[in-house]
C-alpha positions as CSV (number, residue, x, y, z in Angstrom):
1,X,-30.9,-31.0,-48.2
2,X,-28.1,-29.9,-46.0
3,X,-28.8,-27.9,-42.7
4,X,-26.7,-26.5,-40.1
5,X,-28.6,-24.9,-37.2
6,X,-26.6,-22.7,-34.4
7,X,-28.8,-22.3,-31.5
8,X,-28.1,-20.4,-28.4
9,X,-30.3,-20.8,-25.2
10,X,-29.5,-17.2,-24.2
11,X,-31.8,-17.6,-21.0
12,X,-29.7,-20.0,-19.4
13,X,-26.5,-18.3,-20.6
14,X,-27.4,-14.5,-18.4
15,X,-28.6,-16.8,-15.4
16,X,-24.8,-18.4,-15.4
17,X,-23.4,-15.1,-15.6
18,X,-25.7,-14.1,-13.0
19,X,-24.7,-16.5,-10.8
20,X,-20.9,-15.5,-11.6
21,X,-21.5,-12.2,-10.7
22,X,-21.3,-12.8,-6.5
23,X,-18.5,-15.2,-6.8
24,X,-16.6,-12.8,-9.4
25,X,-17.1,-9.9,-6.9
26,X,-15.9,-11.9,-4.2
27,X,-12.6,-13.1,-6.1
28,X,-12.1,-10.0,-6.8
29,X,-12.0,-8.5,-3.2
30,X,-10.3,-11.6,-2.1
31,X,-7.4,-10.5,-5.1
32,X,-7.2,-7.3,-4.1
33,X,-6.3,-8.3,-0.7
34,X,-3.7,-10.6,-1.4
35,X,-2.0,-7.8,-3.8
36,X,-2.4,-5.6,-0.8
37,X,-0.4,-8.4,1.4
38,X,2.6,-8.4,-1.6
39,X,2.4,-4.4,-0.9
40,X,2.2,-4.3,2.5
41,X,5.2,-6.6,2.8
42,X,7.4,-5.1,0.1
43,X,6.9,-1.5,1.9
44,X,7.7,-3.0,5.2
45,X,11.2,-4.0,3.4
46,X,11.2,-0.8,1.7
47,X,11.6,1.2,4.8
48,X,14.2,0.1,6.6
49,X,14.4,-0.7,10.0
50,X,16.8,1.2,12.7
51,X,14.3,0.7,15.4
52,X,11.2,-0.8,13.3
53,X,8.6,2.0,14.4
54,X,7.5,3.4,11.6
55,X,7.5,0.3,9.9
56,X,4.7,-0.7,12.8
57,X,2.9,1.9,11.6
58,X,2.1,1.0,8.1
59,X,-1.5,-0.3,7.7
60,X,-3.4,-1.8,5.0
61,X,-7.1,-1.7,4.3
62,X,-9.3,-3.3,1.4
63,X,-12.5,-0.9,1.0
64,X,-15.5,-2.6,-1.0
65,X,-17.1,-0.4,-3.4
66,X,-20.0,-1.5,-5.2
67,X,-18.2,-2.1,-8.1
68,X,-15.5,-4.3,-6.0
69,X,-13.0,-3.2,-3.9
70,X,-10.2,-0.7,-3.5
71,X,-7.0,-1.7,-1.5
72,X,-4.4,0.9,0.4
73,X,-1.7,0.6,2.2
74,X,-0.6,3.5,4.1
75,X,0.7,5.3,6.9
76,X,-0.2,8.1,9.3
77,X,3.0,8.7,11.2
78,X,4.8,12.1,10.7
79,X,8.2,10.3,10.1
80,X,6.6,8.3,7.6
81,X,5.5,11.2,6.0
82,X,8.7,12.8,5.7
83,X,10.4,9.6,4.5
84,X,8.2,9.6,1.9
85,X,8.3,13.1,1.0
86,X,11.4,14.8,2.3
87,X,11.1,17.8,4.6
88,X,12.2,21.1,3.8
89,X,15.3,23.0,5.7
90,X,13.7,24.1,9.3
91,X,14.7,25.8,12.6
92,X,14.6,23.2,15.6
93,X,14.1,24.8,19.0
94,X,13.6,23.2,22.5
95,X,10.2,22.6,23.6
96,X,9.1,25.1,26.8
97,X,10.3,24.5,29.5
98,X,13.5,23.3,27.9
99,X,16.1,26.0,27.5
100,X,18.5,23.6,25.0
101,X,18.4,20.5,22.6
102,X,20.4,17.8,23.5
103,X,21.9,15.6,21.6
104,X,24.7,13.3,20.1
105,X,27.5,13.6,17.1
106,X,30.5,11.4,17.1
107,X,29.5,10.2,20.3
108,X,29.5,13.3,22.3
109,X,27.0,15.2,24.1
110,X,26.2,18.2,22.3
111,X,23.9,21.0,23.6
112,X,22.1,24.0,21.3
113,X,19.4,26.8,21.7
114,X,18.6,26.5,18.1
115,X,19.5,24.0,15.6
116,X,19.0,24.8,11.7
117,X,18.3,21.1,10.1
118,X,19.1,21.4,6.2
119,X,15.8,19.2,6.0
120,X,15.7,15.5,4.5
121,X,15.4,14.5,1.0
122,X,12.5,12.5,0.0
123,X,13.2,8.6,0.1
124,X,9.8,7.7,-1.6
125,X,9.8,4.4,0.2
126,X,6.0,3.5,-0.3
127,X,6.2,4.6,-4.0
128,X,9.2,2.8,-4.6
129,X,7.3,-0.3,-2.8
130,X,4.3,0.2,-5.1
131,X,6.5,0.3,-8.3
132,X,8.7,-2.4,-7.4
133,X,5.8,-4.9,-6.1
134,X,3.3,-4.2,-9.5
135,X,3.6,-7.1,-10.7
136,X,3.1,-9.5,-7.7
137,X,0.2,-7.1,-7.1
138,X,-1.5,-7.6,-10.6
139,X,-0.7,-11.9,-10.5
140,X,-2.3,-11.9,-7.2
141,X,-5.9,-10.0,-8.5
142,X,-5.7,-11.9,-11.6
143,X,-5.4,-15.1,-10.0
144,X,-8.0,-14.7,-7.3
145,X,-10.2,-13.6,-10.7
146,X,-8.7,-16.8,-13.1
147,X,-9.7,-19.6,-9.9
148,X,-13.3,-18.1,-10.5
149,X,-13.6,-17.8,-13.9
150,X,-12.7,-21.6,-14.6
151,X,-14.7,-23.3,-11.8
């Protein structure tokens, strides 16, 4: 007689992936900061430096969530803001007790009671960051994941 038996000790099976479970968690906080890091870099190049200010400002912060974590990278300076999403034409007047604005074009002193700004189109430097830095940011997670699921 010819027998084949397939046995499956499923006990010992759920206690492995039980004891995957913290390590899995882990790997995948520890991923989604390093794809944070990728982000956090490529939006640093993204936004251009003339003095490097609002670049200083750009933060990044992994937030664990009891299914994981959640990463963002972000900003909460007003020029950051409107380089990300343009500003709309505007009046510019001096602040009290000033009675003018002051300042430069073609390298001469100009003064004005009222300046009308024609606003600032939107540069969309952290979503173009984001877009541009996808897949770095999913190689990174999956990585951190992969080391786990092999050991």
């Amino acid at each position: 007689m010819l027998e084949i038996r397939v046995e499956h000790n499923y006990k010992e099976c759920a206690e492995r992936i039980e004891s995957l479970s913290p390590r899995l968690t882990q790997a995948m906080r520890e991923g989604t900061a390093r794809g944070l890091r990728v982000l956090d870099r490529t939006a640093h190049e993204t936004i251009g430096r003339r003095t490097g200010k609002t670049a200083s400002t750009i933060k990044r912060e992994v937030l664990l969530t009891p299914d994981g974590a959640r990463g963002v990278v972000f900003s909460e300076d007003k020029v950051a803001a409107i380089l990300e999403y343009g500003s709309r034409p505007h009046t510019i007047r001096p602040r009290p007790p000033k009675k003018a604005l002051r300042f430069e074009v073609d390298g001469k002193t100009v003064f004005a009671k009222v300046v009308r700004h024609p606003g600032t189109r939107a540069y969309r430097w952290l979503q173009r960051a984001g877009y541009s830095s996808e897949r770095a940011i999913e190689s990174a997670y999956a990585s951190s994941v992969e080391e786990v699921l092999r050991s």
